[in-house]
C-alpha positions as CSV (number, residue, x, y, z in Angstrom):
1,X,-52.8,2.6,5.0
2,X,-55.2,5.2,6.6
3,X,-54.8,8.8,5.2
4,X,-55.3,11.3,7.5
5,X,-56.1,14.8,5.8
6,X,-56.4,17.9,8.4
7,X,-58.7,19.6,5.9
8,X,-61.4,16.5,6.3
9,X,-60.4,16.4,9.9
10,X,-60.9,20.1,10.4
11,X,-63.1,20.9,7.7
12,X,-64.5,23.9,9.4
13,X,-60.9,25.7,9.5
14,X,-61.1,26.0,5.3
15,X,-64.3,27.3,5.4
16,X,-66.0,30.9,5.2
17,X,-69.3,32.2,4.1
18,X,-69.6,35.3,1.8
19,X,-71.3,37.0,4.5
20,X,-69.2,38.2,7.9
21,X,-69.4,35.2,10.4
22,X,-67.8,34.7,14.1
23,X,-66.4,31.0,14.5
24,X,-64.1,29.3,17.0
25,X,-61.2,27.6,16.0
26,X,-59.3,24.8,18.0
27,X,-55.2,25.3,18.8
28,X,-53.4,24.4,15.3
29,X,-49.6,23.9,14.5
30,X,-47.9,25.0,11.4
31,X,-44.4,25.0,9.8
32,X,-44.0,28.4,9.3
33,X,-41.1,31.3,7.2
34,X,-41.4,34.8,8.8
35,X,-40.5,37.4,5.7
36,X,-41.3,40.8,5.3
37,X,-41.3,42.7,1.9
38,X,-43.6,43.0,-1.4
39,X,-45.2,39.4,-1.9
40,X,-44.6,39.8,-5.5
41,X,-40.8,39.7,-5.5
42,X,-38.9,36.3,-5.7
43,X,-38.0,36.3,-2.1
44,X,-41.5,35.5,-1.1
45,X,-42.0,32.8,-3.9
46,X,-38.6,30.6,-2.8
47,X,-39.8,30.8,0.6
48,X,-43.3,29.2,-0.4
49,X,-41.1,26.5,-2.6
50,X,-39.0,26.0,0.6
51,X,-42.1,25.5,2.7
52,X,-44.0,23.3,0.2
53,X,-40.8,21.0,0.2
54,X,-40.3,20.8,3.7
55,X,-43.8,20.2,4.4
56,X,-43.8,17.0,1.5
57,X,-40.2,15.9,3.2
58,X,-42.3,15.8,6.8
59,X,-45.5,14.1,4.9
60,X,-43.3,10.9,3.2
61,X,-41.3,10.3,6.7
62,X,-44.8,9.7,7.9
63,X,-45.7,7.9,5.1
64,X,-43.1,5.9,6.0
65,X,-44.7,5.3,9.2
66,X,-47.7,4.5,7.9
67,X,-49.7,7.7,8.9
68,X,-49.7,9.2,5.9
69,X,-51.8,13.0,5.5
70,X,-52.4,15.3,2.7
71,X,-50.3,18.5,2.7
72,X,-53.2,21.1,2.9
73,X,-53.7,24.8,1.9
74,X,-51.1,27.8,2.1
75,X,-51.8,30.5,5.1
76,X,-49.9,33.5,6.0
77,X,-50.2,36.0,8.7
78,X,-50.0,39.7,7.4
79,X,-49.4,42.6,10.3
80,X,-47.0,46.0,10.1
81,X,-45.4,48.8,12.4
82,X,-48.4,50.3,14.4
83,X,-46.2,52.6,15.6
84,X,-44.7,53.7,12.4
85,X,-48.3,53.8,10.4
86,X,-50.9,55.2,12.4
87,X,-53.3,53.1,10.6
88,X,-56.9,51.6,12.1
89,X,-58.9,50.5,9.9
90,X,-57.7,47.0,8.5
91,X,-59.9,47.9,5.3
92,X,-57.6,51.2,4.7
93,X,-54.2,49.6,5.6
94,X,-53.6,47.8,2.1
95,X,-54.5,50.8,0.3
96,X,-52.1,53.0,2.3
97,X,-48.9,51.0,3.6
98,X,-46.3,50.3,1.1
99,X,-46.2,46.6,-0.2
100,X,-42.6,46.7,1.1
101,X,-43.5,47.6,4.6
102,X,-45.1,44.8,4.9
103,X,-44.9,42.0,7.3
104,X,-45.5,38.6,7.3
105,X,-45.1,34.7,8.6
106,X,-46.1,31.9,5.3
107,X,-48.1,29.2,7.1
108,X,-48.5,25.1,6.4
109,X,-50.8,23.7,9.0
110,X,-49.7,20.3,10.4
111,X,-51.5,16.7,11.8
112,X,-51.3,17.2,15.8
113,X,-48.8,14.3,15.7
114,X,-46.2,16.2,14.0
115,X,-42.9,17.4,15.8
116,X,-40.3,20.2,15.6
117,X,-37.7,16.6,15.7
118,X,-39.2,15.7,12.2
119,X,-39.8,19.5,11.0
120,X,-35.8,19.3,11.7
121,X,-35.2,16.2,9.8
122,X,-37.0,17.4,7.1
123,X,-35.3,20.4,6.9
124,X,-31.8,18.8,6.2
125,X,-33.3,16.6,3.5
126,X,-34.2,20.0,1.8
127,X,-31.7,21.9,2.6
128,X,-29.1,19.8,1.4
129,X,-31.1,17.3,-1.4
130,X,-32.5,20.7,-3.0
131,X,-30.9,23.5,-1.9
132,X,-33.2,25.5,-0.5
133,X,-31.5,27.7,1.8
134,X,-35.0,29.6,3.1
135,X,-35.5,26.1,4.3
136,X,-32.9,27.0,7.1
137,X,-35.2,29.6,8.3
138,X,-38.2,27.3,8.9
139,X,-39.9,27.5,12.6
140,X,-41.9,25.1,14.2
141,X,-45.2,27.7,15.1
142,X,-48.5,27.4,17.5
143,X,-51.5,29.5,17.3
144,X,-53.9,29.4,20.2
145,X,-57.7,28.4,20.0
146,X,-60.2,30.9,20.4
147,X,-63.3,33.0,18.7
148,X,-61.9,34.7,14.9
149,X,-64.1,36.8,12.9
150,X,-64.0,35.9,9.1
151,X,-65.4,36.2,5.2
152,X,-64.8,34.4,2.1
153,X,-63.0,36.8,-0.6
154,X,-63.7,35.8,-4.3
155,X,-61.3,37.9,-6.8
156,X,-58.3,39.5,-6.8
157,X,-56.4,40.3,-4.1
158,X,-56.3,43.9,-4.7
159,X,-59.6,44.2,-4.4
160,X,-59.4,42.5,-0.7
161,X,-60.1,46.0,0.8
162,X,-63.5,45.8,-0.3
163,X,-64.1,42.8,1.2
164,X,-62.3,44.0,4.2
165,X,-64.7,46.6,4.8
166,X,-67.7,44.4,4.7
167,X,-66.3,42.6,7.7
168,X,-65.2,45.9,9.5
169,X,-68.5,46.9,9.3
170,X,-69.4,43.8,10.9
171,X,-67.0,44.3,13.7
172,X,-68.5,47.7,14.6
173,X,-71.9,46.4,14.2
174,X,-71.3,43.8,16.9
175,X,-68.4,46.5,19.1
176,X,-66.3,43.4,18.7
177,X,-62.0,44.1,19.7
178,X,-59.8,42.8,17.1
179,X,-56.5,41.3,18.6
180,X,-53.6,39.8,16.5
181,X,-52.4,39.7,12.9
182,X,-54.7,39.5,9.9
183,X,-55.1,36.0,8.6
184,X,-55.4,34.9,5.0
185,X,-55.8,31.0,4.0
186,X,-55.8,30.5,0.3
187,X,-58.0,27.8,-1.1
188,X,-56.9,28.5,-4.5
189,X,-53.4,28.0,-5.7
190,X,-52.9,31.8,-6.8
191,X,-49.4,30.4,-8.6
192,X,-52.0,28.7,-11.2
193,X,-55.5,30.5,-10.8
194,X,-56.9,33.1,-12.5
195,X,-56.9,36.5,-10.3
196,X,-61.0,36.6,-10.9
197,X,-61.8,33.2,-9.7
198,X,-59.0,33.3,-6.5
199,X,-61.1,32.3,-3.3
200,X,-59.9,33.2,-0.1
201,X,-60.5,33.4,3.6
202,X,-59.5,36.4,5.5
203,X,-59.6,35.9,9.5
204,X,-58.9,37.9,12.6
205,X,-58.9,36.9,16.0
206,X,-61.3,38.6,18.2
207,X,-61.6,39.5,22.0
């Protein structure tokens, strides 16, 4: 049986230099949970358990199939209310907007053969088998190809704003328009890492 793994398949997506870098990223698909709220209360941790389950349930009816693939690396998309906080600089906004205000959509990126009929199978297995009601709340989600500006954070993510300010000087430096939500991938399970040694890509699309 032939495992198919989108991170050796794609092995560009889970990568970032220290330095600010532009790349191009082919369309993806993901299951995704939409949430908003401080990522630190227990709301935000059942919906990555409901998540990781569904995206397993998806990976064994494959198996099944014999296309079997590795589940790969958590991703979420971070944004809040423009119109609420007048806030530009993506370096600043962490610092200033209230954890709670926050916005955001948990991502699992999936094989190109994946579809919302078996994101919808799997979703009853959990639901039911474990219940995990966020499961429920699961959407089938596209992002579309195209240029993204990025850097590789090391540390804690409390420090991300100084990070974040690296690559905003990096966006000025090359009067490049940032369009979209800000994109975090984590390559380390922050569950079961130590803050110091967390590494993690942060990612914005680009016009």
């Amino acid at each position: 049986m032939t495992t198919l793994s989108p991170r050796n398949q794609e092995q560009a997506y889970y990568k970032a230099s220290r330095r600010p870098e532009i790349v191009f990223q082919d369309d993806a698909q993901y299951i995704s949970l939409p949430g908003e709220g401080d990522p630190s209360e227990n709301t935000f941790a059942e919906k990555i358990q409901a998540l990781h389950s569904t995206a397993y349930a998806i990976k064994y009816i494959f198996k099944a199939r014999g296309r079997d693939f590795k589940v790969p690396k958590l991703e979420c998309l971070w944004w809040f209310d423009q119109k609420k906080f007048r806030i530009t600089s993506m370096a600043e906004a962490p610092l200033l907007i209230p954890r709670s205000e926050w916005a955001y959509r948990l991502l699992l990126r999936m094989p190109p053969f994946v579809t919302e009929d078996e994101m919808m199978t799997a979703i009853e297995i959990v639901h039911f088998r474990k219940q995990l009601p966020e499961a429920r709340n699961i959407r089938f989600f596209e992002q579309e190809g195209g240029s993204f500006v990025q850097i590789l954070h090391t540390g804690p993510f409390e420090e991300e704003h100084t990070t974040l300010r690296t690559l905003e000087a990096f966006i000025q430096s090359k009067q490049l328009q940032l369009i979209g939500t800000h994109h975090e991938i984590y390559l380390s399970d922050f569950r079961r890492t130590a803050p110091e040694k967390l590494r993690t890509i942060l990612r914005a699309r680009i016009a």
